[in-house]
N, C-alpha and C positions, 0 to 999 in steps of 0.2 A: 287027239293029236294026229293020229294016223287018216283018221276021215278027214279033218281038215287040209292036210298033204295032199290029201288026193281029191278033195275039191279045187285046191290052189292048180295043181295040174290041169286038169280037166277043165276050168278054165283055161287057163293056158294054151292048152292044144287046141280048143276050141275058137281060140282068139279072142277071147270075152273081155278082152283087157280095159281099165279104168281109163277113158278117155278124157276127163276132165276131171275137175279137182274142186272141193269147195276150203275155201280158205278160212281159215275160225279166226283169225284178227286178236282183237283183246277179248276176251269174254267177259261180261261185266253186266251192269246197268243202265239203260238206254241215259241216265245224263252221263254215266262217266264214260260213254262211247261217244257224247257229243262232245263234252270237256278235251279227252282224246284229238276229233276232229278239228275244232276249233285252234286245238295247239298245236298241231301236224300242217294244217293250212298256216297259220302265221308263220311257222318255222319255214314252211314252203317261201312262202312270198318275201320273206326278207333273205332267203337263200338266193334267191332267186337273182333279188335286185343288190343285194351285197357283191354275188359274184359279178354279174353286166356291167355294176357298176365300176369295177375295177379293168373290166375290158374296155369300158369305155373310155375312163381316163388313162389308163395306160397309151389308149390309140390315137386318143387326143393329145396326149405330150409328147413332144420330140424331147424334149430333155430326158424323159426314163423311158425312151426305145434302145434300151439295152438286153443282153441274154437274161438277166437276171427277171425280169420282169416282162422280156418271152417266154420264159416258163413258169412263169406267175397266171400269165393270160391262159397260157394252156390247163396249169391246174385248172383257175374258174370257171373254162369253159365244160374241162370235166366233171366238176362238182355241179353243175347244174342238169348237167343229164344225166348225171347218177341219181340226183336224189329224184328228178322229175320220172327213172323208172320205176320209181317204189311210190311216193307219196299218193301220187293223184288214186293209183291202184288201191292202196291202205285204207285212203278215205272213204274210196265206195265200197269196203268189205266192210268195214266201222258203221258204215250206215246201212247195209247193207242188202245195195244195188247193186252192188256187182262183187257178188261174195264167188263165184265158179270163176274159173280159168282153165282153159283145155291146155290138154299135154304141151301141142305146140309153141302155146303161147306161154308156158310153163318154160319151160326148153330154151328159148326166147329172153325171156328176163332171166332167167338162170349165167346166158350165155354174157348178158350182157350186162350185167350188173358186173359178175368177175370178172371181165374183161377192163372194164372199165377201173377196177378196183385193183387188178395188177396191173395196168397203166398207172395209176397215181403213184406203185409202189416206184415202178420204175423214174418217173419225172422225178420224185421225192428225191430221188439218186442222186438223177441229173443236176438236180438245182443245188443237191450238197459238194458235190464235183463243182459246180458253178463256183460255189462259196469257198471251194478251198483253193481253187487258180485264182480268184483277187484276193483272197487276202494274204496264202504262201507267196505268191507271183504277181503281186500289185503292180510293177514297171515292163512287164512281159503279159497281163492278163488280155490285153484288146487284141493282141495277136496271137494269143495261145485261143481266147473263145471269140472269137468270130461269128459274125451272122451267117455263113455258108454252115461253120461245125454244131454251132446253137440250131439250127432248122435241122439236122441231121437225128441231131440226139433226141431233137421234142418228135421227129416221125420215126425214129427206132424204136418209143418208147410208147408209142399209139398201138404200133405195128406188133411189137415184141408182145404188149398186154393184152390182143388180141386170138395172136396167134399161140400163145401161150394156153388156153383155154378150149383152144378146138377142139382137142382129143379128150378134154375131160366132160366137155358138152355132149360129143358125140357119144361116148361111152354111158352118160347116162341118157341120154335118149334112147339107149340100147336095152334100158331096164325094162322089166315089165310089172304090170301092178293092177292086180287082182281086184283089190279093196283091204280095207277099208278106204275111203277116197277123199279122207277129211285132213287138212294139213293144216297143223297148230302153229299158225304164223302169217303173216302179213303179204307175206313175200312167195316165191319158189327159189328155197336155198336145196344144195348137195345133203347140206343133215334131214332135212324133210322129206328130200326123194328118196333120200337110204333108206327109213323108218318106213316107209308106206311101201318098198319096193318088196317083191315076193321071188324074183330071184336073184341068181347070187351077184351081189354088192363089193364080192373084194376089189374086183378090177379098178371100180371108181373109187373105192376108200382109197387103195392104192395110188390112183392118178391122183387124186386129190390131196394126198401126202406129199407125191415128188412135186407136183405142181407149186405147194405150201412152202415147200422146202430150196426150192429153183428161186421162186418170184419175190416169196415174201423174205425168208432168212437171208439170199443171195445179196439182196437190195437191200438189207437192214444194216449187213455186215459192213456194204462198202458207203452205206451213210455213218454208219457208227467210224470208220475206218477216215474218212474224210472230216470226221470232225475230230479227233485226235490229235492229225495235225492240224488245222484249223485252232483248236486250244492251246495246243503247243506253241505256234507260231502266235497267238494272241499273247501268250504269256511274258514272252519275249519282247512284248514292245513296251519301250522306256517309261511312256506315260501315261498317266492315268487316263487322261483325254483321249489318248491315242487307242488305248485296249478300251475301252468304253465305246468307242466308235466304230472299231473294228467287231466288235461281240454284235453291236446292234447290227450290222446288216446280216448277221444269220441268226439272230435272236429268237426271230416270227418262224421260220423257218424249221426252227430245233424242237417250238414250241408244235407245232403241226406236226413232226417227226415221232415226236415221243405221244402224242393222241392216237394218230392212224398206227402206229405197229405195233402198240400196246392192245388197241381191240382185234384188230386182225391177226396175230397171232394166235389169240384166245381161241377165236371161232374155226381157221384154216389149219395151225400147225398144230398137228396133233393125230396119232397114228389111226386111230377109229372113228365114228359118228355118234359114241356112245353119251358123249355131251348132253345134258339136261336142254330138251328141245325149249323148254319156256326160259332157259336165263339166256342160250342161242336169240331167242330174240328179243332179248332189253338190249345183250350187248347189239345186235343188229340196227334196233332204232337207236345206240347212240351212234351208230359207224355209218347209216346212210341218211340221216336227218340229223342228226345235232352237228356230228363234225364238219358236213358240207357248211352249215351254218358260220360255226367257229370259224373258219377260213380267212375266209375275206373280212373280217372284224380285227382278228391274232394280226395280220398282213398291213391293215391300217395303222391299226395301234404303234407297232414296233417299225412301221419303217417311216421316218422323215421323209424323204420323196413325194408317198403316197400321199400323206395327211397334207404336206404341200398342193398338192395337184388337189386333191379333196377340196382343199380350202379356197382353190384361186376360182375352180368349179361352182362353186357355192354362191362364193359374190359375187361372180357371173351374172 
């Protein structure tokens, strides 16, 4: 123990530090790494075209360019560059042509995955806030969310998910890391730069707590808080027709709510990194590959509007 201290040093002093990284993906069987690939790319390409395609009919209807389905378009647009930082990456570790990744680029995807991933927490907000001004304030709702306050809150929430992560990026960029340089996962997350890091890790376990606890619980509270009243005020209405109508337009919504903060709280909220790194990344490929997926399917299904504009698209 004592010689390896002082190898780790001595590195260290030296500068010898791990500049790049090789990535272990799934370990397995050359078919169950193709099996793998093959289902990582399909879930790609209908992520892909699921979410576009919801930008596109949104952009193409003047009847649903409302707030609600501006922050529908901004989700989509974020779930397609979130999964597009991981997948293509995954496939060529899986096959593996591009199993290395240097620090930077480590650093890189690190920054922007989270970024991207405490953006959704906050839209998720937004869009539950959306849902409780029409249906608490249905004869005041065009005037309480407007297009100036609607573009406000979808660039506070770009911006806030961004700059949210700065300091938790930079501080592990600040790590250093000797070797071992083999990281059990697909990706470059915070739990695999702590495990491989050789000095000390509180600071970012730390940031990465208040981070968790800011972005993710902050935004959970005030969607769990908006839908409250939201049920409240559904309950209250006379008829059945009427609370049936009123549930569906935050139905799809509630449904995406309780998927994303259910796995993201597993992986972020939580005061150490001491998390089992291999169930770290099942729940991982379901939160940046299958939920991206779910999305724009959940959004179809449950909203009339959509599957209208879908359908008038079709016979096009």
């Amino acid at each position: 123990s004592l010689q390896m201290n002082l190898n780790t040093w001595e590195h260290t002093v030296n500068g010898s530090n791990v500049e790049e990284f090789i990535l272990l993906g799934f370990p397995g069987t050359w078919h169950f790494r193709i099996s793998l690939v093959v289902v990582f790319a399909l879930t790609y390409s209908l992520t892909v075209i699921g979410n576009a395609s919801i930008i596109a009919l949104v952009w193409t209807n003047s009847n649903i360019h409302t707030p609600m389905y501006f922050f529908l378009c901004n989700l989509s647009f974020l779930e397609i560059w979130y999964t597009t930082g991981v997948v293509p990456k995954a496939i060529g570790v899986m096959l593996g042509t591009s199993q290395t990744i240097s620090f930077s680029v480590c650093i890189f995807q690190l920054f922007f995955l989270l970024s991207l991933g405490s953006t959704e927490c906050f839209l998720l907000s937004v869009m539950a806030y959306d849902r409780y001004l029409a249906i608490c304030y249905p004869l005041r709702y065009s005037s309480l969310m407007n297009s100036v306050l609607s573009a406000r809150l979808a660039l506070s929430s770009w911006l806030g998910g961004f700059l949210s992560i700065s300091l938790l990026a930079f501080l592990t960029s600040r790590l250093t890391f000797c070797g071992p340089d083999v990281i059990n996962h697909f990706l470059c997350d915070v739990d695999s730069c702590l495990a491989l890091s050789c000095s000390d890790t509180w600071p970012v376990e730390l940031a990465t707590f208040l981070v968790s606890i800011i972005v993710v619980v902050a935004s959970c509270v005030l969607t769990l808080v908006s839908y409250v009243y939201i049920i409240s005020s559904i309950l209250r209405i006379q008829s059945a027709h009427g609370r049936k109508k009123a549930f569906s337009t935050c139905s799809a919504h509630l449904s995406v709510v309780t998927i994303w903060y259910g796995s993201t709280m597993f992986l972020y909220v939580k005061p150490s990194a001491q998390n089992s790194l291999d169930l770290n990344k099942l729940v991982n490929t379901f939160n940046t590959v299958v939920t991206p997926l779910l999305n724009p399917f959940i959004y179809t299904l449950r909203n009339k509007e959509v599957k209208q504009a879908l359908g008038r698209a079709f016979w096009k």
